[in-house]
N, C-alpha and C positions, 0 to 999 in steps of 0.2 A: 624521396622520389625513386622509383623503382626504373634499374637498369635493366636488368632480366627481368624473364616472368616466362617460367617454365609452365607449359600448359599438356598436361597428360602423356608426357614424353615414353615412348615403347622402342625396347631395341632387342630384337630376336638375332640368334645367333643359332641357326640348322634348329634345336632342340630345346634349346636353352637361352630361356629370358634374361637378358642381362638387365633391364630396366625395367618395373611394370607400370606404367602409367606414373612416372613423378611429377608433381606439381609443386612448383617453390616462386619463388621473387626476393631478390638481390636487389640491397637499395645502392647508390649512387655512391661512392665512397667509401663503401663497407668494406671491411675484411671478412668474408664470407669462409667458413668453412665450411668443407664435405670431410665426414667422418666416419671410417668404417674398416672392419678387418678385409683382409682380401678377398677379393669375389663381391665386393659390396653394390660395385656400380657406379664409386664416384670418378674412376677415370673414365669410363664407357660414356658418361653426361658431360663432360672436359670435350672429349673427343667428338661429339654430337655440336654441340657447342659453339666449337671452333672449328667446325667443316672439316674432320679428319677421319668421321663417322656419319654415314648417315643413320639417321630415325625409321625406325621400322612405325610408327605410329604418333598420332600428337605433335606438336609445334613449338617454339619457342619464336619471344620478342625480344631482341638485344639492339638497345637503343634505337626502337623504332621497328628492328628491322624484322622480317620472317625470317626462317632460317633459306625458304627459300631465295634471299635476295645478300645467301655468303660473301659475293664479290664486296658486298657494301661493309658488312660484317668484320671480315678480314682488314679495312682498313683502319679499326680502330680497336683491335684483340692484339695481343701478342700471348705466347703459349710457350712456358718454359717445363718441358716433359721429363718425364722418370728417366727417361735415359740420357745422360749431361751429352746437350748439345752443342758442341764446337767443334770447329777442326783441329785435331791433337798434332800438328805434323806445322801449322802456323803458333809464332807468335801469340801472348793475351793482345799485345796493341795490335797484330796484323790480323787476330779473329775482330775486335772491335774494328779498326777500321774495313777490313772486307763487306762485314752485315752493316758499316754505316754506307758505304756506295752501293749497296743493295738496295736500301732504303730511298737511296737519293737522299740524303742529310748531313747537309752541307755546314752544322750549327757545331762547331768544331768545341763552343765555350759548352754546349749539353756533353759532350761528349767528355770532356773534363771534369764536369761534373759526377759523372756513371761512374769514372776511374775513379774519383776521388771519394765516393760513397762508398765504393766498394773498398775502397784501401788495395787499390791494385798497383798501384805504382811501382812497390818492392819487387813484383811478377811482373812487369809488362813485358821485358826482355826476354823470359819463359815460353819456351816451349807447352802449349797445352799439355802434352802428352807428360813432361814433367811435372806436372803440378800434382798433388794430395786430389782427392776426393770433394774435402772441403772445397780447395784454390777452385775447381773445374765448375763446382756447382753455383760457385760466385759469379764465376765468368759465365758461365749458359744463362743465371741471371738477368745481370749487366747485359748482352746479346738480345732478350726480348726485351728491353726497355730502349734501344735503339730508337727503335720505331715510333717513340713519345705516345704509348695505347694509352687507351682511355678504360681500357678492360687488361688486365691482368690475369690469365689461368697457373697456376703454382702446380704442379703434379707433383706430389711427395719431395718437395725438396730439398728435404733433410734424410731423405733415403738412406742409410748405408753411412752417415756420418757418424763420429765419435762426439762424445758428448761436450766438447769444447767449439768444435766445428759448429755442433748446431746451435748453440746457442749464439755465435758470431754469427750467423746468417739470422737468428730469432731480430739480434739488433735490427742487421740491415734493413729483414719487412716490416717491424715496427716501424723504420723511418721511411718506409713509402708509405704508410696508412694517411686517408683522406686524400693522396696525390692522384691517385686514380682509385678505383674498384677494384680489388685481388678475389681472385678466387683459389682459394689452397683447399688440396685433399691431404688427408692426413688420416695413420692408423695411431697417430701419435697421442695418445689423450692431454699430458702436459703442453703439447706443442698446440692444440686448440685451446686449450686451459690461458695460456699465456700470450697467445696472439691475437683471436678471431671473437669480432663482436657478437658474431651469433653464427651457429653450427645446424647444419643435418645432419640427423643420422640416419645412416641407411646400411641396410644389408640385405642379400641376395635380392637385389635388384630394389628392394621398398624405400619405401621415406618412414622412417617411424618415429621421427620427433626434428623438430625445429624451433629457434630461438636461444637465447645465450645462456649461457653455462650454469650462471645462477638459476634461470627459470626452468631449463631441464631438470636441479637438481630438487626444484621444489616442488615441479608435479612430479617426480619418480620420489620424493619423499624420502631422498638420502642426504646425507652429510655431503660425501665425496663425487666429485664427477665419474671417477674411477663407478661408484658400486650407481651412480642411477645407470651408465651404459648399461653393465653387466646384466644391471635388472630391465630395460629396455631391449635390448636385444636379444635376452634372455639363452636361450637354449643353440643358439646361434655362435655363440664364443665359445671357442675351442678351449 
């Protein structure tokens, strides 16, 4: 059952097309990737999305809704961004507690649960601003799932991690798959390889293939996920 359903989405910027017309659908419990080098467009359709952008053209349905009716939208999204969202200056339990009375969510045993998925316990006492790259992205994590969405947006969230970090965060979303919908952008090819039931890919604003990794790899007619991008995007990869 389709959650999204991206319909001719355009996003102009002065000069410069960042989306041209995308059209997709995201089913209900998927782990959905967006895949692409930079400049591709999959944060600019994240931000469109999640009302932090608007659409120069085209529409979108998210459970139900238009985008013009975001108040409805926002109550069942949460959006964990490229840049780690916390307050560095609180506490890991006084960022989770603050964003839980933001919420108004009073279910103090969810909120032991968040900790203990995340394995925050050993931090809780922590200063954000002490914490690793990994500990911060855990926690910016943890912080949109507060809200108990039913939609999930992921913005590169293994950004700038070391290769141990990311694969202890690969765990975590693995153990949210089927809890809700995620949507993760990623320029990572093993990290869609190893996480997301089925991928876009896109670059300079296009959509130029969609469905799961095996099926990309047998219409571009290669071995490796690695060489069908390459031959997919072709002249486009630096």
């Amino acid at each position: 059952m389709e959650i999204i359903k991206v319909n001719e989405i355009t996003k102009d910027y002065k000069t410069t097309r960042a989306l041209d017309n995308v059209s997709l659908s995201i089913n209900e419990g998927e782990l959905f990737g967006l895949l692409g080098v930079n400049g591709a467009g999959k944060t600019t359709l994240i931000k469109i999305l999640s009302g932090l952008a608007k659409k120069s053209g085209g529409d979108a349905i998210v459970d139900g809704h238009s985008l013009k009716e975001m108040d409805q939208i926002k109550q069942i999204i949460a959006l964990s961004p490229q840049e780690t969202s916390v307050a560095m200056n609180l506490t890991v339990k006084e960022n989770l507690e603050f964003f839980q009375s933001i919420y108004d969510i009073k279910d103090d045993e969810y909120l032991k649960s968040i900790i203990n998925a995340f394995k925050l316990e050993e931090v809780l006492n922590k200063r954000a601003k002490t914490l690793s790259g990994g500990w911060q992205r855990r926690l910016s994590i943890a912080i949109a799932l507060i809200s108990k969405p039913k939609i999930i947006f992921l913005d590169e969230p293994t950004l700038g991690l070391d290769v141990i970090a990311r694969r202890e965060l690969w765990k975590i979303i693995k153990s949210l798959k089927r809890k809700m919908t995620i949507i993760l952008t990623s320029h990572y090819l093993e990290e869609i390889e190893a996480l997301c039931d089925r991928v876009a890919i896109m670059s300079k604003g296009h959509l130029l293939e969609i469905g799961s990794v095996e099926d990309i790899k047998k219409r571009a007619n290669e071995q490796s996920f690695e060489e069908a991008f390459v031959k997919i995007v072709g002249g486009d990869v630096e």
